[in-house]
DRENFIVO-755216 format. One record per residue: residue number from 1; y, z, x of N, C-alpha, C in turn. Coordinates in pm, 1 decimal. Example, Ala and Ser with C-alpha at 12.3 -4.5 7.8 and 13.67 -1.06 7.14 Angstrom:
2
(pt 1 (-569.0 780.0 1319.0) (-450.0 780.0 1230.0) (-330.0 780.0 1320.0)) (pt 2 (-225.0 708.0 1285.0) (-106.0 714.0 1367.0) (3.0 787.0 1290.0)) 
***
This chain:
95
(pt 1 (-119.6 0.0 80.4) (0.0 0.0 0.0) (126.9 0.0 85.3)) (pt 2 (130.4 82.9 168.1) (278.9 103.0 254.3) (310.9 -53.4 346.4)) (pt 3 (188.2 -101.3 365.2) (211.2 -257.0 418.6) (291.5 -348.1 360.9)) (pt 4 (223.5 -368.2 193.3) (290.6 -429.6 144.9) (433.4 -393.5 71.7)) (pt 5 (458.5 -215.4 68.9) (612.5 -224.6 51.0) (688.3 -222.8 220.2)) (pt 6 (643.2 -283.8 292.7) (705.5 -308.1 472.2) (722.3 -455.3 414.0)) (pt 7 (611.2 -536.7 348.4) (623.6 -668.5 346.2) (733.4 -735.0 226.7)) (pt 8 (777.1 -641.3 154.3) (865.1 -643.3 55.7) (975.0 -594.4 97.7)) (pt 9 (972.2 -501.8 143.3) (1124.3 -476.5 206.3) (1200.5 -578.7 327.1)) (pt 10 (1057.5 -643.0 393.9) (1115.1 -771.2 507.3) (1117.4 -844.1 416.5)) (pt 11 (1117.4 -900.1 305.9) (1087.7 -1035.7 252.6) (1298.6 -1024.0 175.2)) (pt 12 (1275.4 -905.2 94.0) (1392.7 -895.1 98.4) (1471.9 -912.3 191.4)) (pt 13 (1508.0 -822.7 310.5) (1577.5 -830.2 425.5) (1608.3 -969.2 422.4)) (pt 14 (1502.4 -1102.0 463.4) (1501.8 -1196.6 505.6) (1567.8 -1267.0 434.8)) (pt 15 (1545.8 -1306.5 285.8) (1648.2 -1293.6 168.1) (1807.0 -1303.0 168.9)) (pt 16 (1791.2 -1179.9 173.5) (1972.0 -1057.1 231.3) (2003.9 -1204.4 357.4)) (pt 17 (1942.7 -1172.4 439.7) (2021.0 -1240.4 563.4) (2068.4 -1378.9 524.4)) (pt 18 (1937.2 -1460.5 472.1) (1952.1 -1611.2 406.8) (2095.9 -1612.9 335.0)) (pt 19 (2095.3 -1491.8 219.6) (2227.3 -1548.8 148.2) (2338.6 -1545.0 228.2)) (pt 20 (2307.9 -1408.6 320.4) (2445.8 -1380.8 379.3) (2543.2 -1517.6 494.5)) (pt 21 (2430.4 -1516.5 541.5) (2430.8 -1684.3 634.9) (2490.1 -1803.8 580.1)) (pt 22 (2411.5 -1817.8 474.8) (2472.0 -1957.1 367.5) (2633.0 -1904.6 321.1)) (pt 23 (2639.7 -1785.3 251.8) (2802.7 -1728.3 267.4) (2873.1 -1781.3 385.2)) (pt 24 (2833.6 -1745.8 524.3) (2905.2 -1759.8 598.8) (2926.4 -1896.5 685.4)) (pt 25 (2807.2 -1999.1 623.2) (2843.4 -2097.9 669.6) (2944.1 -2170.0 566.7)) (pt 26 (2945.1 -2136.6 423.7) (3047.4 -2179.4 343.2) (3166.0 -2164.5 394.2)) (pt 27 (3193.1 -2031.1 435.3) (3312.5 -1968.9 448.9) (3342.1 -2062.8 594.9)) (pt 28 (3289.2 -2061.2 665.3) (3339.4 -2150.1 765.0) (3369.8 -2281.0 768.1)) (pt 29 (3277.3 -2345.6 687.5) (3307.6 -2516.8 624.3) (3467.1 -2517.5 553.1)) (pt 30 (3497.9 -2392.1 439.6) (3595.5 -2360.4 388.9) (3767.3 -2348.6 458.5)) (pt 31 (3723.7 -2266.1 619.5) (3761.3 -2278.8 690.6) (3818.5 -2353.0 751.8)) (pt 32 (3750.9 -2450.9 811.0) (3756.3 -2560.2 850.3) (3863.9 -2676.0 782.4)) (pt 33 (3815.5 -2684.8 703.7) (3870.6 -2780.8 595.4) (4050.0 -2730.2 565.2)) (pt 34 (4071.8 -2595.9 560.9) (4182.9 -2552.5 535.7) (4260.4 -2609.7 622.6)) (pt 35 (4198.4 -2555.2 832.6) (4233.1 -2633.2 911.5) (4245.9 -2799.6 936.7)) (pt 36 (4172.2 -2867.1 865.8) (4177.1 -2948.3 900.8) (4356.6 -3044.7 799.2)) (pt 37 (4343.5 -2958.6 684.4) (4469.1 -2971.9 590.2) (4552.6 -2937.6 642.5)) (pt 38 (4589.2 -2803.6 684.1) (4682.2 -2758.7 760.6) (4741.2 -2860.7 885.1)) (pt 39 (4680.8 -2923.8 953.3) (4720.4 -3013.5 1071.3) (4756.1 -3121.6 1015.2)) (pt 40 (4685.5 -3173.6 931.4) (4756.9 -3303.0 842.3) (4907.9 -3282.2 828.5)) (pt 41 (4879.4 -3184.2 717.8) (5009.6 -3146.2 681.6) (5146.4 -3112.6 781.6)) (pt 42 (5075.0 -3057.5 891.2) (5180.4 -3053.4 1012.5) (5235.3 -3162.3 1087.3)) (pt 43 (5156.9 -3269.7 1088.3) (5173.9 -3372.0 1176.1) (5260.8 -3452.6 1096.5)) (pt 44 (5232.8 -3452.2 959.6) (5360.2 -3513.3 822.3) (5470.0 -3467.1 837.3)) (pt 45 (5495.5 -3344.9 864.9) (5590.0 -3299.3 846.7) (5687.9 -3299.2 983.9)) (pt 46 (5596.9 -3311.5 1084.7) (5658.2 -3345.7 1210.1) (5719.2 -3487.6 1249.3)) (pt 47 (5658.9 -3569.8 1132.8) (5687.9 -3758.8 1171.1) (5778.0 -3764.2 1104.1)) (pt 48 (5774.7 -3685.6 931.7) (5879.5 -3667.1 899.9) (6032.7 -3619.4 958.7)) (pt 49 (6041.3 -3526.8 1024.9) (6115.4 -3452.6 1096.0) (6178.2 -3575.6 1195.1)) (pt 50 (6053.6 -3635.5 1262.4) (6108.6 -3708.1 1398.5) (6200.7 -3870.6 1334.0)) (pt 51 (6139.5 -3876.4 1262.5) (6188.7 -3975.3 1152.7) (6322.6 -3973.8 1118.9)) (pt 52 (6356.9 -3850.1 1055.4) (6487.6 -3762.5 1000.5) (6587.2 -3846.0 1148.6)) (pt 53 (6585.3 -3741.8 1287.8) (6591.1 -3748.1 1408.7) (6652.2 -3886.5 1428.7)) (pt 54 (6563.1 -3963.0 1414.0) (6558.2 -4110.5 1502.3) (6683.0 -4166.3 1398.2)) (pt 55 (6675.6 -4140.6 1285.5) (6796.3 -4194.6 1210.4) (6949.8 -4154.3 1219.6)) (pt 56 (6912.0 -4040.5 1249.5) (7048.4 -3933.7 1260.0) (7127.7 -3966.3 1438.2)) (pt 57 (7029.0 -4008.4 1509.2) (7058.3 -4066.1 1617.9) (7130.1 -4181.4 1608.8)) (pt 58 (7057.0 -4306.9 1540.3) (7106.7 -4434.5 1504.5) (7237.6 -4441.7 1464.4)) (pt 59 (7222.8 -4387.6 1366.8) (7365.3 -4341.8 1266.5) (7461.3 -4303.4 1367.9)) (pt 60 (7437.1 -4184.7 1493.5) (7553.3 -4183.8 1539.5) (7579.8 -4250.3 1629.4)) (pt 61 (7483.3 -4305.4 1702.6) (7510.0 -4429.8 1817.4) (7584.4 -4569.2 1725.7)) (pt 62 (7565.2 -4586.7 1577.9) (7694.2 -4685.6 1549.8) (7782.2 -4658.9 1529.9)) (pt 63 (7813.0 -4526.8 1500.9) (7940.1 -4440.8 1484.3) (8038.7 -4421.8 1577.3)) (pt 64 (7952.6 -4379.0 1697.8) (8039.2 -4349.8 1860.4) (8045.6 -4539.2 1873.6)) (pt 65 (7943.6 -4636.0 1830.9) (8011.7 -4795.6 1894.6) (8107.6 -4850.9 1823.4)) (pt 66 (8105.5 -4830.5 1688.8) (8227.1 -4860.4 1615.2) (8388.9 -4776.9 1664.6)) (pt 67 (8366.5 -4680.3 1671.7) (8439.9 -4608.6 1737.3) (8518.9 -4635.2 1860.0)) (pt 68 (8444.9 -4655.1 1924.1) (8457.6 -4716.0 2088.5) (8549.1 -4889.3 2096.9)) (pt 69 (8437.3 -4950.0 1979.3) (8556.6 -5076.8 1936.9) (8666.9 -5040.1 1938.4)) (pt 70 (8690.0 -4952.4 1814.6) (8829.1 -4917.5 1744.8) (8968.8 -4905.7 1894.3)) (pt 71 (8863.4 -4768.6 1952.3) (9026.5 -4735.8 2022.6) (8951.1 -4692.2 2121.2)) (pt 72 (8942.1 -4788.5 2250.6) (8860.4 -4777.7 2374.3) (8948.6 -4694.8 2475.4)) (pt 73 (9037.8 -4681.8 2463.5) (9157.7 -4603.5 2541.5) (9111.1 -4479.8 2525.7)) (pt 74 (9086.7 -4386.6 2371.3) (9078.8 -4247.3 2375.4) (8879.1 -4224.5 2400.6)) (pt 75 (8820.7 -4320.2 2401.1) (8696.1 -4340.2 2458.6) (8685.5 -4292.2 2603.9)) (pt 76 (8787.4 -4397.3 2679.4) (8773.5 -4363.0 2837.5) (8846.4 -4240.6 2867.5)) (pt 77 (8921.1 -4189.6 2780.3) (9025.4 -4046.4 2803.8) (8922.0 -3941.4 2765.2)) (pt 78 (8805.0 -3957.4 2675.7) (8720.8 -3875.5 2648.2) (8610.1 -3852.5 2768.1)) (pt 79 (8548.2 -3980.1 2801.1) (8456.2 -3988.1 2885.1) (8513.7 -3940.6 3043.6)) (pt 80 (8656.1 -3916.5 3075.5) (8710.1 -3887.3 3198.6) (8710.2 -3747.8 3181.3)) (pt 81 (8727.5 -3694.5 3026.2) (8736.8 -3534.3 3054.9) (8588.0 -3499.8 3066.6)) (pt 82 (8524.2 -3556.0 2947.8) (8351.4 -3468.7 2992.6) (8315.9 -3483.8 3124.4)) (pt 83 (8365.9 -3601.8 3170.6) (8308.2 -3598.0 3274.5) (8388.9 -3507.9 3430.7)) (pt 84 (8460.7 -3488.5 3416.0) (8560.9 -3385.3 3506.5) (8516.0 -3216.0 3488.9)) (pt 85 (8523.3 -3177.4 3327.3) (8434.0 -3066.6 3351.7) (8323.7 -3083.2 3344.5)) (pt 86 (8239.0 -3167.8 3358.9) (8070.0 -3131.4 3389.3) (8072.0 -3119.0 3502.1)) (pt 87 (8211.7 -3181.0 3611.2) (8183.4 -3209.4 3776.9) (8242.0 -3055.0 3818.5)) (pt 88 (8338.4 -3006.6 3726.1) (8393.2 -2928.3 3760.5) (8286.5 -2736.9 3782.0)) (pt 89 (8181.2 -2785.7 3646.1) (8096.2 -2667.5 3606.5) (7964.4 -2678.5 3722.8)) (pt 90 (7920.5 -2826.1 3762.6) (7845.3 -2831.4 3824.7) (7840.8 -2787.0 4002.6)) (pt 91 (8037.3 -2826.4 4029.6) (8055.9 -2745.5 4143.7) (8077.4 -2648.1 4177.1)) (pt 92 (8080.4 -2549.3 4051.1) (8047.6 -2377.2 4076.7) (7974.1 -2358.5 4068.5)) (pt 93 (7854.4 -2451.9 3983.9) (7717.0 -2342.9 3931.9) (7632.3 -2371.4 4100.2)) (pt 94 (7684.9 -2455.3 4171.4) (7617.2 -2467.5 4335.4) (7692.6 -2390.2 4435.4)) (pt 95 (7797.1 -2322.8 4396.3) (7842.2 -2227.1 4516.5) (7795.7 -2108.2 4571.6)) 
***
């Protein structure tokens, strides 16, 4: 008698473990899948983003060339000052 409640209590056990396993391979497939949405979704939202970017760039590179048409005088009066203090910041930040 005590054999076969040893052989019932492993049969259960074995059971127990089976479901628990299949749980946990769900849960990991489940997992997975979340991840695998999650990165989608990131990489959309990043092309999106770079997208945004690349336009907002465009937009102002015809802005500063139209610009530059217009009145090339306060262009080169601009480009002489940035460029005087960048020379100016760059020869302290080396002293």
């Amino acid at each position: 008698m005590e054999t076969e409640d040893i052989k019932k209590t492993a049969a259960n056990a074995a059971d127990s473990i089976k479901k628990v396993a299949a749980e946990a391979a769900d849960s990991v497939e489940a997992a997975k899948e979340m991840g695998r949405k999650a990165a989608a979704d990131g990489y959309e939202h990043a092309r999106e983003y770079a997208e945004r970017g690349i336009d907002y760039v465009g937009s102002f590179s015809e802005n500063l060339a139209d610009f530059v048409a217009r009145e090339p005088w306060i262009a080169i009066a601009g480009a002489f000052v940035v460029g005087y203090i960048s020379a100016q910041i760059l020869r302290r930040a080396t002293r």
